[in-house]
N, C-alpha and C positions, 0 to 999 in steps of 0.2 A: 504494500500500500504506500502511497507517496506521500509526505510529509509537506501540508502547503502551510505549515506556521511559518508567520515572518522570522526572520532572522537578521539580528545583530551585525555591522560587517564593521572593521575601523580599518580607516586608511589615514594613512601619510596626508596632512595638508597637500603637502606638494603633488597628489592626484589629484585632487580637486580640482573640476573645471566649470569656468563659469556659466552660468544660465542663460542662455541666451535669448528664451521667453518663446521659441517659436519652432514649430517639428519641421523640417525637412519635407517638402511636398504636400503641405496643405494650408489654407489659405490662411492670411492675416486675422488675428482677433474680430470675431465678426459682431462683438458689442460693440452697442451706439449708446450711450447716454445722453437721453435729452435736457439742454439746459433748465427745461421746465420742471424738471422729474428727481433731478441732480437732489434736493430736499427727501425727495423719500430715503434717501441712504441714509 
């Protein structure tokens, strides 16, 4: 049976890479915030 708990990993700072916000082949953030709306948050 396979074990789907997450697991713990540590790495070096120095692997660490930064986030770039955006996957490779699919489109830009596709929320809009209306200025009128911008109060509900």
């Amino acid at each position: 049976m396979k074990d789907n708990t997450p697991h713990d990993t540590e790495l070096p700072i120095a692997q660490l890479e930064e986030n770039k916000g955006q996957l490779e082949g699919l489109p830009a953030n596709p929320r809009n915030i209306q200025p009128d709306k911008i109060w509900k948050m």
